[in-house]
PASEBA-1860 file (N, C-alpha, C; in nm, 3 decimals):
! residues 267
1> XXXXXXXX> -3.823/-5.069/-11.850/-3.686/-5.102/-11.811/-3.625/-4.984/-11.733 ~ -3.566/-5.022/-11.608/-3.522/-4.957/-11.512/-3.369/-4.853/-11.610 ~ -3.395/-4.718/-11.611/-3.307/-4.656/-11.680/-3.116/-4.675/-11.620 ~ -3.000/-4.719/-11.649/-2.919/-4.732/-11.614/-2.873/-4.594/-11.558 ~ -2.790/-4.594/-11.429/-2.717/-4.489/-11.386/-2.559/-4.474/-11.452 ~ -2.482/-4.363/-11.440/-2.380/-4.419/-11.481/-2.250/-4.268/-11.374 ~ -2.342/-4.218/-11.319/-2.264/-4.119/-11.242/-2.300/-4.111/-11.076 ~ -2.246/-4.088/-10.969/-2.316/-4.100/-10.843/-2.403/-3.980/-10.903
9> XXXXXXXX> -2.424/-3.873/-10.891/-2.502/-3.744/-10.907/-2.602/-3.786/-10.993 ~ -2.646/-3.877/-11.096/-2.734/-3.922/-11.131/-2.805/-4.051/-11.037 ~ -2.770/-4.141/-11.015/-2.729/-4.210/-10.918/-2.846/-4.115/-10.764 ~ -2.840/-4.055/-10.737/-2.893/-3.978/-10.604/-2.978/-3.928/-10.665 ~ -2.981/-3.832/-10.799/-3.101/-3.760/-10.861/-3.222/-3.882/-10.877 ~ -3.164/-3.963/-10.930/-3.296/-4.092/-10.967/-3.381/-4.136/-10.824 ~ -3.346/-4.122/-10.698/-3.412/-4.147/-10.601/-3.512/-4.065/-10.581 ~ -3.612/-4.103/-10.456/-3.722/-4.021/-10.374/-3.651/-3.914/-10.347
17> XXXXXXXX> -3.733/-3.804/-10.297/-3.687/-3.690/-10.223/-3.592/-3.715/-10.071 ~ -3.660/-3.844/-9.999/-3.613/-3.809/-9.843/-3.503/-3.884/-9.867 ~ -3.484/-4.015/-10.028/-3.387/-4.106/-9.993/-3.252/-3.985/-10.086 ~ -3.273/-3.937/-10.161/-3.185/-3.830/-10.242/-3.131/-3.729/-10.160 ~ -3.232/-3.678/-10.002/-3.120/-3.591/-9.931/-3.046/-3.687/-9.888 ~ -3.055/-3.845/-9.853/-2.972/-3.903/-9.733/-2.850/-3.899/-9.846 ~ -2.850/-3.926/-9.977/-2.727/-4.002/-10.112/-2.665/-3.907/-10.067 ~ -2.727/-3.791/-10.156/-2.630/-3.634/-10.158/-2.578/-3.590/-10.019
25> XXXXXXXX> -2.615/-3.641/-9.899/-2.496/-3.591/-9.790/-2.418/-3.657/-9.751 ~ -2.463/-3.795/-9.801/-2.353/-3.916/-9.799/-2.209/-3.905/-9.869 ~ -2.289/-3.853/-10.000/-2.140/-3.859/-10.137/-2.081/-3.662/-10.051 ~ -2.169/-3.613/-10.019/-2.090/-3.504/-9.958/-1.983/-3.504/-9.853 ~ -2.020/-3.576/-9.782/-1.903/-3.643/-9.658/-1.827/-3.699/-9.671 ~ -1.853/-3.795/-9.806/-1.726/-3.878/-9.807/-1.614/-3.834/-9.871 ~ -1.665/-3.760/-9.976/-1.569/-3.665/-10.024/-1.496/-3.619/-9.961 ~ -1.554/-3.566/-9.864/-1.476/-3.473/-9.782/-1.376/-3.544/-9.670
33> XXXXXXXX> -1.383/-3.666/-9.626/-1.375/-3.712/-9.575/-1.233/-3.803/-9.617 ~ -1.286/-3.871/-9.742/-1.173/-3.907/-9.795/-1.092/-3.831/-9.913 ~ -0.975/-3.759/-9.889/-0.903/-3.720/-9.993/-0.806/-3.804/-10.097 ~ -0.816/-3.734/-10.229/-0.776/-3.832/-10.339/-0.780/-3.972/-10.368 ~ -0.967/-3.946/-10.356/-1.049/-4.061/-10.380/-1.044/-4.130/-10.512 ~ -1.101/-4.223/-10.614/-1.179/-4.234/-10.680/-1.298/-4.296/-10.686 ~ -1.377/-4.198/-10.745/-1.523/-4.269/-10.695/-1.607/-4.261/-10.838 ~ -1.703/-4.427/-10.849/-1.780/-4.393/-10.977/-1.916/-4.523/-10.927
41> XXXXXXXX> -1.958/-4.542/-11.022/-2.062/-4.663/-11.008/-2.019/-4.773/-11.022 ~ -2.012/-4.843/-10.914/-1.955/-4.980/-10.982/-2.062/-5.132/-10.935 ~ -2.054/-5.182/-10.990/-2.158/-5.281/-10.961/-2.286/-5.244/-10.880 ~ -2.365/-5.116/-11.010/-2.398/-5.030/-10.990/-2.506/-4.965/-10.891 ~ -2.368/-4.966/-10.783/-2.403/-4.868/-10.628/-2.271/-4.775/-10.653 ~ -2.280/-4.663/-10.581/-2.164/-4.553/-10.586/-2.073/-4.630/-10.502 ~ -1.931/-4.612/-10.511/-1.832/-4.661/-10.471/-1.713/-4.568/-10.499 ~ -1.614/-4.592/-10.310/-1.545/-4.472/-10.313/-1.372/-4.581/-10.296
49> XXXXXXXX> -1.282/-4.567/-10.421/-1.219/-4.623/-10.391/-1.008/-4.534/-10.294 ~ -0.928/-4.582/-10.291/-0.847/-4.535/-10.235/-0.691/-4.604/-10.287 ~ -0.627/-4.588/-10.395/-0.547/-4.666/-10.452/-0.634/-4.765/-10.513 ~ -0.710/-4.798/-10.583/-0.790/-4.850/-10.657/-0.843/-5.020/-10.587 ~ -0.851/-4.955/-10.451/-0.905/-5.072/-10.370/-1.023/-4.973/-10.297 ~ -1.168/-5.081/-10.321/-1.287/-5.021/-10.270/-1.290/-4.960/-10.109 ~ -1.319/-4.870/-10.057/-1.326/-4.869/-9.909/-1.476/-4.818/-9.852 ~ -1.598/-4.742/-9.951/-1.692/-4.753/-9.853/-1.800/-4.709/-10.002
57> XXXXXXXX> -1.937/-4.779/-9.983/-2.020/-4.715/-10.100/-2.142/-4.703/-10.006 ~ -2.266/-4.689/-10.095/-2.373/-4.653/-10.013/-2.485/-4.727/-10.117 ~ -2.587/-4.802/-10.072/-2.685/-4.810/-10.210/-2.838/-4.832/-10.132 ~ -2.933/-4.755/-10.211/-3.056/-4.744/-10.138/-3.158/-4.906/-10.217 ~ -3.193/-4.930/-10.077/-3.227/-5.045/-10.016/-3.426/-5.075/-10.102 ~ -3.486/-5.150/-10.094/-3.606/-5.195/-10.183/-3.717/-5.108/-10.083 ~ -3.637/-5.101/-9.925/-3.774/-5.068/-9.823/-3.746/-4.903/-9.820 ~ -3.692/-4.853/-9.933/-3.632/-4.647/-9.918/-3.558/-4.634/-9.806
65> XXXXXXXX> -3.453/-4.727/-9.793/-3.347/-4.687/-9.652/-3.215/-4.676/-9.762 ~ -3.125/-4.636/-9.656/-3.004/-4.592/-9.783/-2.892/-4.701/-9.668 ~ -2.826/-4.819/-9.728/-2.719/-4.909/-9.643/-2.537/-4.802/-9.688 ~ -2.492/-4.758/-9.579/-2.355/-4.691/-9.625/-2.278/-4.811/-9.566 ~ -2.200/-4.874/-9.636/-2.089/-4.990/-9.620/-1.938/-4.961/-9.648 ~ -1.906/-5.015/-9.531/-1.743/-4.968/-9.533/-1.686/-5.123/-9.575 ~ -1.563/-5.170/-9.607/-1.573/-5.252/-9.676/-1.439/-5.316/-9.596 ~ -1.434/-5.247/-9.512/-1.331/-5.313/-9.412/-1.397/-5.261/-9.278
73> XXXXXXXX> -1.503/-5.267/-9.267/-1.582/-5.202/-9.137/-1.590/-5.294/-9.026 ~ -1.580/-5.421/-9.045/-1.564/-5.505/-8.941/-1.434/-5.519/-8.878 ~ -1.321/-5.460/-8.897/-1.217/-5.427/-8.745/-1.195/-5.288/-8.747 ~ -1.340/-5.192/-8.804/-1.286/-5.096/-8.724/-1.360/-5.080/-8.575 ~ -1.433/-5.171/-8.511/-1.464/-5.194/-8.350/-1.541/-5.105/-8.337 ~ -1.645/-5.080/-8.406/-1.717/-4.994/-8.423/-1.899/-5.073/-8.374 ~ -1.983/-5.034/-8.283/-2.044/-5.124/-8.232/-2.206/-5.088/-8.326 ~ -2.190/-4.945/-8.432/-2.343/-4.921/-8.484/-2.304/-4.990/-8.669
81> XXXXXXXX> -2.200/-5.000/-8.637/-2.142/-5.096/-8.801/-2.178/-5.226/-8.779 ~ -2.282/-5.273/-8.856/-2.337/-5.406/-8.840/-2.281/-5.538/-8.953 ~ -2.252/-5.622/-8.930/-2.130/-5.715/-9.006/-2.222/-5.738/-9.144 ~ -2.143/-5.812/-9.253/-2.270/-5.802/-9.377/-2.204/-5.873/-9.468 ~ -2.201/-6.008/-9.558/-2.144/-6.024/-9.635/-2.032/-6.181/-9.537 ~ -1.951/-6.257/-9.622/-1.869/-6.302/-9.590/-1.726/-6.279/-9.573 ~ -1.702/-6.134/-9.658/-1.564/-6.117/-9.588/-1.585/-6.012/-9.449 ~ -1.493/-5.864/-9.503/-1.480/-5.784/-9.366/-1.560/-5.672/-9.343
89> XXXXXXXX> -1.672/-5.682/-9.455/-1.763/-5.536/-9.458/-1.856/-5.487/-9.369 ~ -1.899/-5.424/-9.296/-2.008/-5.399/-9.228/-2.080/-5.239/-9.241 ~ -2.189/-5.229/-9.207/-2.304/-5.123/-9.264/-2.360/-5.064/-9.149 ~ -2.418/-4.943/-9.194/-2.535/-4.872/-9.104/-2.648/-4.867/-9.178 ~ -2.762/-4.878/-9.164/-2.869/-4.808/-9.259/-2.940/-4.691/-9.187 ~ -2.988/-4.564/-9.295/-3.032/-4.489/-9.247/-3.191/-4.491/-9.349 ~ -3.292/-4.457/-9.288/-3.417/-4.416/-9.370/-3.413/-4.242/-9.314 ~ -3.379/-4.181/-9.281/-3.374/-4.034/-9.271/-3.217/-3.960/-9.256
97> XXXXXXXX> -3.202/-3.859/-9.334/-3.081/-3.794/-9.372/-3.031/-3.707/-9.198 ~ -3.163/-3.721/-9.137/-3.126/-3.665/-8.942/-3.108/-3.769/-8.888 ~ -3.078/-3.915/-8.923/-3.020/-4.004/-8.871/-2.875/-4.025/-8.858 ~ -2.831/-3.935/-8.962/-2.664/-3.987/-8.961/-2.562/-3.873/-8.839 ~ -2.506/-3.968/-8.783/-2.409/-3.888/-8.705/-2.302/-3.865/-8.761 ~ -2.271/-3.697/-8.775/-2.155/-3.655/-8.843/-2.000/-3.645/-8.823 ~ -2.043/-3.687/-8.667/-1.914/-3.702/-8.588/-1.861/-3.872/-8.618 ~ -1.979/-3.934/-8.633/-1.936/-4.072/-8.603/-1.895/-4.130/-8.782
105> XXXXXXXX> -1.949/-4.040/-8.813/-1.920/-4.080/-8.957/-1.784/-4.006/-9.034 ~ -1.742/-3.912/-8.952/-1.595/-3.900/-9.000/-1.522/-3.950/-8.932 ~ -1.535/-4.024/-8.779/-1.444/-4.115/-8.730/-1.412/-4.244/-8.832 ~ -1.518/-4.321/-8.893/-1.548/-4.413/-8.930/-1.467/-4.379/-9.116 ~ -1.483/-4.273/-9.158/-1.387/-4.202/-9.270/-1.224/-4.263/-9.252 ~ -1.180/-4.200/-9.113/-1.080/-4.181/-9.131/-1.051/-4.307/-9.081 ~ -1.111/-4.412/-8.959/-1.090/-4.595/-8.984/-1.083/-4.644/-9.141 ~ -1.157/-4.571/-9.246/-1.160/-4.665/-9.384/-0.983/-4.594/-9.402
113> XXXXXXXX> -0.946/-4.523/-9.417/-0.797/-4.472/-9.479/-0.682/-4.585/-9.355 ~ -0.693/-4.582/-9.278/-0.633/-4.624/-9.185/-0.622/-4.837/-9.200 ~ -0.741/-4.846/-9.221/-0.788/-4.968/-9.201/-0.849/-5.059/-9.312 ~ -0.792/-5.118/-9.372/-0.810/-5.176/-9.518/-0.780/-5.309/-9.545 ~ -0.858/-5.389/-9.593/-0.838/-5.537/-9.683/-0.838/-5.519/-9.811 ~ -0.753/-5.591/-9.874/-0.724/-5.568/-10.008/-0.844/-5.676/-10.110 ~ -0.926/-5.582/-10.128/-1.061/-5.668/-10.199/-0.974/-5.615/-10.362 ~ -0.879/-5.541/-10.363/-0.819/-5.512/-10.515/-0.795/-5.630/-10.639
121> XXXXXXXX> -0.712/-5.736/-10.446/-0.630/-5.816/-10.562/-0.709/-5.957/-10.510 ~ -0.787/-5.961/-10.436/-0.889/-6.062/-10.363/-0.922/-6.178/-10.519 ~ -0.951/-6.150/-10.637/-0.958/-6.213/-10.722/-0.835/-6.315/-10.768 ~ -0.697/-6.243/-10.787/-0.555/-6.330/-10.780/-0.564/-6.355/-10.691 ~ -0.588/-6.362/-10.567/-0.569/-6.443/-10.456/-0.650/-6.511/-10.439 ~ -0.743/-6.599/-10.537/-0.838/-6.666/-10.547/-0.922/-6.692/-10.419 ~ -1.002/-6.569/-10.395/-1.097/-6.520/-10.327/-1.004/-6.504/-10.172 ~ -0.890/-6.457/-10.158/-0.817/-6.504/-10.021/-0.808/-6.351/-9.985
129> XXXXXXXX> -0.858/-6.304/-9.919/-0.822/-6.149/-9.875/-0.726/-6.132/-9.713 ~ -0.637/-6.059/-9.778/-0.520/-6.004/-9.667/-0.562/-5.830/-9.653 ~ -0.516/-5.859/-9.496/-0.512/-5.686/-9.499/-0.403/-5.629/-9.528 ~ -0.422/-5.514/-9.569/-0.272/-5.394/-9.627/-0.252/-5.347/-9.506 ~ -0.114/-5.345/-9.521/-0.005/-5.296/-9.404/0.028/-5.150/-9.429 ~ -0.063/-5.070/-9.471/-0.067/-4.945/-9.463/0.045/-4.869/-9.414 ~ 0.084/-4.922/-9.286/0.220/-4.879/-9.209/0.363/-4.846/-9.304 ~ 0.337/-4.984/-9.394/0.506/-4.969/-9.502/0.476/-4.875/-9.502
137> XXXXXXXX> 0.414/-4.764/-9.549/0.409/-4.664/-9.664/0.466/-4.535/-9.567 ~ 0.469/-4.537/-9.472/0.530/-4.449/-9.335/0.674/-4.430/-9.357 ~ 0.667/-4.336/-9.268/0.851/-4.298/-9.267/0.958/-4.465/-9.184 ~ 1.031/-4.468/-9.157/1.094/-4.599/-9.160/1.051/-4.620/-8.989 ~ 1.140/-4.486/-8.925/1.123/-4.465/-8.770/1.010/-4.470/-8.742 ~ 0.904/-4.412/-8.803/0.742/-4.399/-8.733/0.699/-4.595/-8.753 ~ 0.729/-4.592/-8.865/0.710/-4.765/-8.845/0.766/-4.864/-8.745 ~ 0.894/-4.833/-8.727/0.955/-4.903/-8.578/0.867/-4.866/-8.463
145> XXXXXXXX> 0.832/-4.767/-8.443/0.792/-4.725/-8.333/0.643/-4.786/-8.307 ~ 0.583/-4.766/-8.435/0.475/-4.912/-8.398/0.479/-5.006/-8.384 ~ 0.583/-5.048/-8.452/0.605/-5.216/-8.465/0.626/-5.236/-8.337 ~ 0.753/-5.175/-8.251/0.797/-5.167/-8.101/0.648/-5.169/-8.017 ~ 0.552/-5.074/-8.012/0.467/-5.079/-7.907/0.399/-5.218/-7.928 ~ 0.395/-5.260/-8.061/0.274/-5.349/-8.100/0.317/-5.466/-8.038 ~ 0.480/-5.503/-8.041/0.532/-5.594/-8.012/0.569/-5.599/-7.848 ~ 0.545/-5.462/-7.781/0.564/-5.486/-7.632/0.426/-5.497/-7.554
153> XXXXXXXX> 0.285/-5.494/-7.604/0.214/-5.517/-7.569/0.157/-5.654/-7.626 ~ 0.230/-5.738/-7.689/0.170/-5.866/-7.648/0.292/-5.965/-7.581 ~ 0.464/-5.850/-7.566/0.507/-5.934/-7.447/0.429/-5.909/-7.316 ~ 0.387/-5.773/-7.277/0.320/-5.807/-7.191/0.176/-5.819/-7.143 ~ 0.143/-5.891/-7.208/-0.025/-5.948/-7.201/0.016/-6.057/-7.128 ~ -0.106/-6.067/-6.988/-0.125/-6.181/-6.916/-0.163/-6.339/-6.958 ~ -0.099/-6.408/-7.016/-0.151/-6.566/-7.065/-0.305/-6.601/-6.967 ~ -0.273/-6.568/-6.865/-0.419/-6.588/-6.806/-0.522/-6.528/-6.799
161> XXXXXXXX> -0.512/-6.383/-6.866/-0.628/-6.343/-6.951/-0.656/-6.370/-7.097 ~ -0.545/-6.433/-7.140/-0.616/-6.470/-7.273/-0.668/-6.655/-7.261 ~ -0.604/-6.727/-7.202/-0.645/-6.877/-7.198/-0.782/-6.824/-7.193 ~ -0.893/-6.794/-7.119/-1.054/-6.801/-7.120/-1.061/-6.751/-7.265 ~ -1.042/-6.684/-7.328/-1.096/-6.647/-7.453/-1.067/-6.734/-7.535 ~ -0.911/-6.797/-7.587/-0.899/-6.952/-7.672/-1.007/-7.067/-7.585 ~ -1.021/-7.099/-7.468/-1.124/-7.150/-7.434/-1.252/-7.162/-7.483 ~ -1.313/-7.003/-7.458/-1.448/-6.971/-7.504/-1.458/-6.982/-7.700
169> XXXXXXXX> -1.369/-6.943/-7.724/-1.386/-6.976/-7.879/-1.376/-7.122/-7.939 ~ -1.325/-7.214/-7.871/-1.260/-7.296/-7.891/-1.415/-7.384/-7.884 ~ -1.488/-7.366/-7.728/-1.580/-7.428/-7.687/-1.680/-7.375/-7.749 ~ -1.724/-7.273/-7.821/-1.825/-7.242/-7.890/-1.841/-7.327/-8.036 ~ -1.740/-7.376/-8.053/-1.737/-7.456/-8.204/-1.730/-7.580/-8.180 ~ -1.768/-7.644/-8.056/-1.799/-7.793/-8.050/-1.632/-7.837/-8.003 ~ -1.540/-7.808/-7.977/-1.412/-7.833/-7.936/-1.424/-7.835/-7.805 ~ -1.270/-7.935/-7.738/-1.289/-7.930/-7.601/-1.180/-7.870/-7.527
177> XXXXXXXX> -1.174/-7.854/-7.396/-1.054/-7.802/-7.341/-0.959/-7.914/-7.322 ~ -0.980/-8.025/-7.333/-0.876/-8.140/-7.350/-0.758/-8.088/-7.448 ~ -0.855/-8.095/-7.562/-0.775/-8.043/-7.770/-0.717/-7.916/-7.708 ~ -0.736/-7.834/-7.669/-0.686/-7.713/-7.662/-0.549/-7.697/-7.578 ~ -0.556/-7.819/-7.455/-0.420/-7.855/-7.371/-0.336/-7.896/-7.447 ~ -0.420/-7.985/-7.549/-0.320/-8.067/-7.631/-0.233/-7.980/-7.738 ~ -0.324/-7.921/-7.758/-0.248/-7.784/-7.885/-0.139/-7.693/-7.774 ~ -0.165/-7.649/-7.718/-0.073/-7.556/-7.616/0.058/-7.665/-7.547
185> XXXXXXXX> 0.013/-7.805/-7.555/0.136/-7.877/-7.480/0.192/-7.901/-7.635 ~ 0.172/-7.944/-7.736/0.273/-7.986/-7.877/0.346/-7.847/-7.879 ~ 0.274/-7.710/-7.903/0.370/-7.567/-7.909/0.451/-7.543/-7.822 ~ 0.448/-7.591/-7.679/0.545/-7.522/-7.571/0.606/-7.622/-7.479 ~ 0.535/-7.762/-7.478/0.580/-7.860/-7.366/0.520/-7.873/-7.250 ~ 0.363/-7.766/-7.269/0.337/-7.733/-7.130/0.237/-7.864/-7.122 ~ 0.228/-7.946/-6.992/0.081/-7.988/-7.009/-0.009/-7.924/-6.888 ~ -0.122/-7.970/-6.903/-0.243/-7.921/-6.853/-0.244/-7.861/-6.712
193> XXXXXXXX> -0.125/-7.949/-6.629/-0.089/-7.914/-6.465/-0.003/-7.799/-6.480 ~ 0.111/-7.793/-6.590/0.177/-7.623/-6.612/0.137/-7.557/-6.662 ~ -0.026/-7.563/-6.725/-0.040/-7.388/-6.779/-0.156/-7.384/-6.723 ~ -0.182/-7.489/-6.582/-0.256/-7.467/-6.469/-0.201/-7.345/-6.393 ~ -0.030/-7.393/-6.383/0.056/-7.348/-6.273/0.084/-7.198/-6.330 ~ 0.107/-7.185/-6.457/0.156/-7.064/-6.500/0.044/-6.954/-6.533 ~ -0.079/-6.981/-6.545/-0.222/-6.918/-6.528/-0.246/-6.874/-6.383 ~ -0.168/-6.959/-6.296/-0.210/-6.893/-6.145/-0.117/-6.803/-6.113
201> XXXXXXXX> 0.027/-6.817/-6.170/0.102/-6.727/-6.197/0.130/-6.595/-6.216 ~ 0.013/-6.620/-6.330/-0.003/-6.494/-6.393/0.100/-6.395/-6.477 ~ 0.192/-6.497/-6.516/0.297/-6.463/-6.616/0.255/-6.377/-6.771 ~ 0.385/-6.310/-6.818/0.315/-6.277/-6.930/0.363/-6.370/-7.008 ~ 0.334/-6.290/-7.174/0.363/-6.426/-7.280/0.510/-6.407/-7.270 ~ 0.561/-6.319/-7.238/0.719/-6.278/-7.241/0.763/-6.414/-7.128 ~ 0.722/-6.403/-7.038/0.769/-6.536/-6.921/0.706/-6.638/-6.964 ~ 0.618/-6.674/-7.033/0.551/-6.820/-7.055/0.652/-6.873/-7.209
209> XXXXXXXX> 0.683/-6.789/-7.283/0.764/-6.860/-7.382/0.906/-6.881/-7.357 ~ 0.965/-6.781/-7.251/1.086/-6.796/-7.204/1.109/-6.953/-7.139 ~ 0.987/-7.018/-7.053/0.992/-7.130/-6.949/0.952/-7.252/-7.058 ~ 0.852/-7.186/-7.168/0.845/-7.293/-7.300/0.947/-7.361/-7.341 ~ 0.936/-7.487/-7.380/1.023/-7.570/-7.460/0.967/-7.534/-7.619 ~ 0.973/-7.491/-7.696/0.937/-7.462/-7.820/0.921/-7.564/-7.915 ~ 0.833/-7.590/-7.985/0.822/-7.748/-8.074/0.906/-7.696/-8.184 ~ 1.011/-7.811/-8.231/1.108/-7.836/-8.322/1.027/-7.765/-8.466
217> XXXXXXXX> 0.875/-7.806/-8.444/0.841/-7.795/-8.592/0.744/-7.653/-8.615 ~ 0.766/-7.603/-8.548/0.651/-7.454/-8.481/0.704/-7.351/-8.627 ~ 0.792/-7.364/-8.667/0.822/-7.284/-8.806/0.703/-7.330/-8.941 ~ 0.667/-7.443/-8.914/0.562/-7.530/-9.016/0.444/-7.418/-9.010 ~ 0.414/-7.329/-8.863/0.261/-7.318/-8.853/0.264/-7.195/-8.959 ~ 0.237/-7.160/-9.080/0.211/-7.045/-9.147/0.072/-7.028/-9.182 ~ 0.092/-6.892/-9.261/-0.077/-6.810/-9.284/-0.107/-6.719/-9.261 ~ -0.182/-6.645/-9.225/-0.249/-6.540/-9.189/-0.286/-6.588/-9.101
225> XXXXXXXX> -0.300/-6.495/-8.939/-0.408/-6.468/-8.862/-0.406/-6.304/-8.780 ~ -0.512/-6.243/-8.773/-0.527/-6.118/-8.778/-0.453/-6.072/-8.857 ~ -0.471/-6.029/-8.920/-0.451/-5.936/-9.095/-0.275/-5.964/-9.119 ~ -0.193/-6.065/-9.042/-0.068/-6.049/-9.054/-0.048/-6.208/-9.118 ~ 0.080/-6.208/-9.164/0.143/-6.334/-9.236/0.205/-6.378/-9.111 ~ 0.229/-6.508/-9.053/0.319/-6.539/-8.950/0.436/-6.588/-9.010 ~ 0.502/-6.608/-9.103/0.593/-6.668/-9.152/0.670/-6.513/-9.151 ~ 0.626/-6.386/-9.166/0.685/-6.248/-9.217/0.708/-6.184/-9.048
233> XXXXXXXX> 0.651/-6.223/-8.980/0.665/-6.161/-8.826/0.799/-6.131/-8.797 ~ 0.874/-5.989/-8.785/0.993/-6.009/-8.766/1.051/-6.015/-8.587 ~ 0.938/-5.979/-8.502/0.965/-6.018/-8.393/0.951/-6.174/-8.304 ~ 1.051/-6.226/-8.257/1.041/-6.364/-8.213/0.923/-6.403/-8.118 ~ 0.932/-6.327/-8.018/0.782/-6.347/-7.934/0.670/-6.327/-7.978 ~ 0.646/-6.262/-8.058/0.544/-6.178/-8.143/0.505/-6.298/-8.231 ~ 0.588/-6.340/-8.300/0.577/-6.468/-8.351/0.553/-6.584/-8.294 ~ 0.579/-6.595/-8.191/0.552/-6.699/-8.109/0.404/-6.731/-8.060
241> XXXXXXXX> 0.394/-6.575/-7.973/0.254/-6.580/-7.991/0.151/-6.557/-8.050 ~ 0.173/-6.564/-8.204/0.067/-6.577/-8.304/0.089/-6.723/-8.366 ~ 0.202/-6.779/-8.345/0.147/-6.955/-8.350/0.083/-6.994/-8.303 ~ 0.057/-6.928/-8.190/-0.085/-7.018/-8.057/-0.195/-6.988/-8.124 ~ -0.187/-6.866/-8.156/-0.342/-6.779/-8.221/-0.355/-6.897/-8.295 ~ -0.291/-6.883/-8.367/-0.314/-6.980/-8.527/-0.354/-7.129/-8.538 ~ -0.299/-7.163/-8.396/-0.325/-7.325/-8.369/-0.432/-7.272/-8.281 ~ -0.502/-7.223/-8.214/-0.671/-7.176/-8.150/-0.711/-7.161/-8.265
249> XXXXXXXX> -0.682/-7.088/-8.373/-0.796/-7.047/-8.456/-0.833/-7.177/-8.553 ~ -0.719/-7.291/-8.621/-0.723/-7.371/-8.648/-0.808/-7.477/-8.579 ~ -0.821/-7.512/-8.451/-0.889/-7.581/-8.369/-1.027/-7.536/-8.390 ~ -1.048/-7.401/-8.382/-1.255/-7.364/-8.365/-1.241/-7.388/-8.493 ~ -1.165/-7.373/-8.607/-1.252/-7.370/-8.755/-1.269/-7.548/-8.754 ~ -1.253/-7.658/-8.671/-1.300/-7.761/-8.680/-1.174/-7.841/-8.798 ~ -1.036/-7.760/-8.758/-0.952/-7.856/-8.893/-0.892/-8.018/-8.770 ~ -0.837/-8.092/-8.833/-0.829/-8.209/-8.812/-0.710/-8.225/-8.722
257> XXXXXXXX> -0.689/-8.289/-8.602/-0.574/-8.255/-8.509/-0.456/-8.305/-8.544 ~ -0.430/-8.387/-8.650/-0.330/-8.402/-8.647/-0.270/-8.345/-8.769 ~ -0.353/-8.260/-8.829/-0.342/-8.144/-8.929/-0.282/-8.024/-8.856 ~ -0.358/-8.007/-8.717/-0.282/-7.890/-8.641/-0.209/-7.893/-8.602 ~ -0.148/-8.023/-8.544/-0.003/-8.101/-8.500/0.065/-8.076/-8.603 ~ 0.048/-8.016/-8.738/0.167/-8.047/-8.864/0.252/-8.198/-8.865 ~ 0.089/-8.309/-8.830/0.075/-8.444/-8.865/0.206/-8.527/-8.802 ~ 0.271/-8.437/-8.653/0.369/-8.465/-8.552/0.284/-8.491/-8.442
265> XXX> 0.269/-8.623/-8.376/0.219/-8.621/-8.241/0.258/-8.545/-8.140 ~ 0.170/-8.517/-8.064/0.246/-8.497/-7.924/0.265/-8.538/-7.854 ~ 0.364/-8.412/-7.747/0.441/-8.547/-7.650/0.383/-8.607/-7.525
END
């Protein structure tokens, strides 16, 4: 019977030689990396948590490779973090301790402090994970001041660089660009010949919701999409244009159209 671990430092001692240098410079970095951690064995791989929500462990693999997993690693846009699991985690594996880049691995440190899903309370939220808004915890002004940029760069984002991407997602899940006119004409009034006209335009979302007729029932669309609540959005455009998100993202997950209509035809 495989002897139980119950400390990382035992935990790394119990390995091979080449897989025990990769543990021990792993748990060395992260340490260092992350301040006023807690870290122990938990579902027993080492695990480094941060307010008592997991953010990155490491556990050596059946073939002597060591997988380091960040546990919100999939938006930190990171292209050697490989996706893993069904929520937001993604991994590197290393089989040699001269594999790891030390630069790239304290960038990727300071994305886990920065960048977090709450796998804490993922259980009460019966398996539903939101990301933490890390930001509250900021001074009031430094928070406006994000909120402000965050909110002036999607007034001015071009609608006609984003239509191809609700397109392409839309059409990758068996959906058509018909459904997708149809979703964009119930939210704004537009049909297919005006957000022809306003794509050649080249308006931003700031001018495309201004010329919008807004659907009566567009307060109905709630939820999450990208790590935010849309019902909590305190900016109006900002809000606006994460109803579209939400009715695109609703459309590729294959939900039912007159479910995305909030069971209101269109006009």
């Amino acid at each position: 019977m495989q002897k139980t671990t119950t400390t990382i430092s035992s935990y790394n001692k119990s390995q091979t030689k080449s897989v025990k240098e990769i543990c021990e410079f792993l748990e060395a970095q992260v340490n260092k990396g992350l301040k006023k951690n807690e870290s122990k064995i938990w579902h027993g791989s080492p695990v480094w948590f941060l307010n008592g929500n997991p953010v990155v462990s490491y556990v050596v693999r059946k073939d002597s490779g060591v997988s380091l997993m960040f546990f919100s690693g999939q938006s930190f846009d990171e292209i050697d973090l490989k996706a893993v699991g069904k929520f937001k985690a993604a991994e590197i594996f290393y089989t040699d301790v001269k594999e790891i880049k030390v630069s790239h691995l304290k960038r990727w440190l300071k994305k886990a402090i920065s960048i977090q899903w709450d796998y804490k309370n993922i259980v009460k939220r019966k398996g539903v994970l939101e990301k933490i808004q890390l930001d509250k915890a900021k001074p009031a002004q430094k928070n406006m001041n994000h909120e402000s940029a965050h909110d002036l760069r999607f007034a001015n984002m071009i609608f006609a660089s984003v239509y191809p991407l609700y397109l392409a997602k839309i059409e990758k899940k068996g959906r058509t660009k018909k459904e997708l006119d149809q979703v964009v004409k119930w939210l704004t009034g537009f049909d297919a010949k005006k957000v022809k006209e306003v794509i050649n335009e080249k308006v931003t979302f700031e001018t495309f919701f201004q010329k919008a007729n807004l659907n009566k029932n567009a307060s109905l669309i709630t939820g999450m999409i990208c790590g935010y609540r849309i019902e909590n959005i305190k900016n109006p455009l900002t809000q606006k244009v994460r109803y579209l998100d939400k009715l695109v993202d609703e459309l590729a997950k294959g939900r039912k159209m007159e479910k995305i209509l909030r069971n209101v035809a269109a006009n």
